[in-house]
C-alpha positions in Angstrom: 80.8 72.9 56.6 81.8 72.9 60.4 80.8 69.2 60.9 82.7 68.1 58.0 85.7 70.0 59.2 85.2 68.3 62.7 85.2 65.0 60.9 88.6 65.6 59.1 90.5 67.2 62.3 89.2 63.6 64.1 90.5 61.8 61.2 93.6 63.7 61.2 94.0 63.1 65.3 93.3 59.6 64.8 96.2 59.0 62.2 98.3 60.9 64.3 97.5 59.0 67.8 98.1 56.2 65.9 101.9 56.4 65.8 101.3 57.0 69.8 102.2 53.4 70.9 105.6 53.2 69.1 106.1 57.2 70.2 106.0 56.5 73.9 109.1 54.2 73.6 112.0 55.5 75.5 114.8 56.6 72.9 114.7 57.4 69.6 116.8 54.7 68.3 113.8 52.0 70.0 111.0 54.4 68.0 112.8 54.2 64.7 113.2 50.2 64.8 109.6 49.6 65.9 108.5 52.0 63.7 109.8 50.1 60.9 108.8 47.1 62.0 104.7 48.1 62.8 104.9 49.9 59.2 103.3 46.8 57.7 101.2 45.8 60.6 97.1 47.0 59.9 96.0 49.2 62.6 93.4 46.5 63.6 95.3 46.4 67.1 94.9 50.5 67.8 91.1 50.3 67.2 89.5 53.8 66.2 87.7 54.9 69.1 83.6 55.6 68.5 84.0 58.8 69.2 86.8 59.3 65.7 83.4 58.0 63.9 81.1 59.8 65.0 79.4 61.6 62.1 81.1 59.4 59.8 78.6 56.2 59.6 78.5 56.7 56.1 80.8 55.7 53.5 80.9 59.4 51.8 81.1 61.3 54.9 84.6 59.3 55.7 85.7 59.8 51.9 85.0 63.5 52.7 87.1 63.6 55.7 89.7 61.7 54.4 90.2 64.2 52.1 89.8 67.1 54.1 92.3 65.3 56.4 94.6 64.6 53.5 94.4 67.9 51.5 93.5 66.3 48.8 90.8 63.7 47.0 91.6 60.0 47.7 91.8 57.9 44.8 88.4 55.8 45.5 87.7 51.9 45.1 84.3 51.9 47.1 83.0 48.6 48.1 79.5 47.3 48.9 79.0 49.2 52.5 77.2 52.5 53.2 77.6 52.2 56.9 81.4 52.4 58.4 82.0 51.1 61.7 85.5 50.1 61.4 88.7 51.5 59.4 91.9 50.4 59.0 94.9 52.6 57.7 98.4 51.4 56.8 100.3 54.6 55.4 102.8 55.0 52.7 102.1 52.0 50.2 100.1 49.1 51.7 98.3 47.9 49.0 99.5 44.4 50.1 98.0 44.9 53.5 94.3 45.2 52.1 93.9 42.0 52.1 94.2 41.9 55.9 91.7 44.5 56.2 89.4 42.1 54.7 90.4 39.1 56.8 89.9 41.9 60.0 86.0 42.5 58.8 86.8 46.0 58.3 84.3 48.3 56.5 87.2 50.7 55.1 90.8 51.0 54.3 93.3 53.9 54.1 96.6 53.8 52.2 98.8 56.1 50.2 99.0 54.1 46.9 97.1 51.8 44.6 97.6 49.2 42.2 95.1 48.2 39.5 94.4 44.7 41.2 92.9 46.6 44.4 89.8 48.3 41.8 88.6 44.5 41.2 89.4 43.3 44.5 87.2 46.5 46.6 84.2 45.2 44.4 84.7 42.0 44.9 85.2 42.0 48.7 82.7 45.3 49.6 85.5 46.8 51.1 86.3 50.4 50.7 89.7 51.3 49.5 91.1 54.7 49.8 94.2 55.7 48.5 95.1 59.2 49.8 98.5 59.6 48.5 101.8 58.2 49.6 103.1 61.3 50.7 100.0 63.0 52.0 99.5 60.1 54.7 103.0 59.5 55.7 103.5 62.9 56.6 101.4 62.4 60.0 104.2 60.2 60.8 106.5 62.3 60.1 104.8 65.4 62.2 103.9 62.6 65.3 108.1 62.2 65.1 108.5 65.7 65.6 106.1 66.4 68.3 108.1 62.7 70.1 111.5 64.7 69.5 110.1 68.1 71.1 108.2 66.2 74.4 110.8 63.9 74.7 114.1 65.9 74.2 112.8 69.3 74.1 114.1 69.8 70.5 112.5 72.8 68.7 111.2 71.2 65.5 109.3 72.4 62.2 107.5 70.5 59.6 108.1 72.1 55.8 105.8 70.9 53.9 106.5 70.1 50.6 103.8 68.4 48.9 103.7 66.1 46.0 101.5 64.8 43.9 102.0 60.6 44.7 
C-alpha cells in the first residue's frame, strides 16, 4: 500500500508542478490570461520527469495512482500498451485534445471528461484514456492558484472542497 500511495502523491505533485510555468508569472492578472490560454495546450511541453514514473511502468499501476491522486476511479478507455513512458494531462474537459496526445506518441492521457467517440478511438489508437473527472482534476489548479496567491502576495488562503460527481 505504501508504494501505491507514493505513486499517487507523485502524480498529484506532478499535476500540480504543472501549473508552475504560468504560476511564476509576475501578477496575477498575467497568470489568469496565460492560464486561459495554455488550458488547451497538451502538457507535451512540461515533460513528466522519470522520477513522477517511477513505479508506474505499467498501465494499471498509473490507473491506480490516478485514482488515488484523484480520489476517485477514472472512467477507463485503455489502449494497446502495458508499459507507460509518457503521459499527457489536459484538465477540465479535453476530450478534443486526445488526439494530440496521439500525434505526441504518448502512452497515456489524463482528462476530466469523456465522450463516447474517445472508447473507439483509445482502441483504435492504443492509447490510454483516463477520464478522472472534471472537477476532481481541475481542482489542482485551483489549489496551485492558491499556494501562487500565498508566495506571491502573502495572502492566507483555504481550499473547501466541495466535491462533485462530474
Amino acid at each position: 500500500m505504501r508504494r501505491a500511495e507514493e505513486a499517487a502523491a507523485r502524480v498529484e505533485d506532478r499535476i500540480l508542478g504543472a501549473a508552475s510555468p504560468v504560476l511564476a508569472e509576475e501578477t496575477l492578472t498575467d497568470f489568469l490570461e496565460r492560464s486561459a490560454a495554455r488550458s488547451r495546450v497538451l502538457l507535451e511541453e512540461i515533460p513528466w520527469p522519470p522520477e513522477v514514473l517511477a513505479g508506474l511502468n505499467q498501465a494499471e499501476d498509473l490507473f491506480a495512482a490516478v485514482a488515488q491522486a484523484c480520489d476517485r476511479e477514472p472512467l477507463i478507455f485503455e489502449g494497446d500498451r502495458r508499459e507507460i513512458t509518457s503521459v499527457g494531462i489536459v484538465t477540465g474537459a479535453a476530450q478534443r485534445e486526445y488526439h494530440q496526445a496521439v500525434a505526441a506518441g504518448l502512452d497515456a492521457y489524463i482528462t476530466g471528461e469523456a465522450t463516447e467517440w474517445v472508447l473507439h478511438q483509445a482502441a483504435e489508437d492504443g492509447v490510454h484514456y483516463l477520464a478522472a473527472g472534471h472537477y476532481a482534476t481541475e481542482r489542482f489548479g485551483v489549489i496551485a492558484l492558491g499556494r501562487w496567491l500565498e508566495q506571491h502576495h502573502g495572502l492566507e488562503v483555504e481550499f473547501i472542497d466541495l466535491p462533485n460527481p462530474v
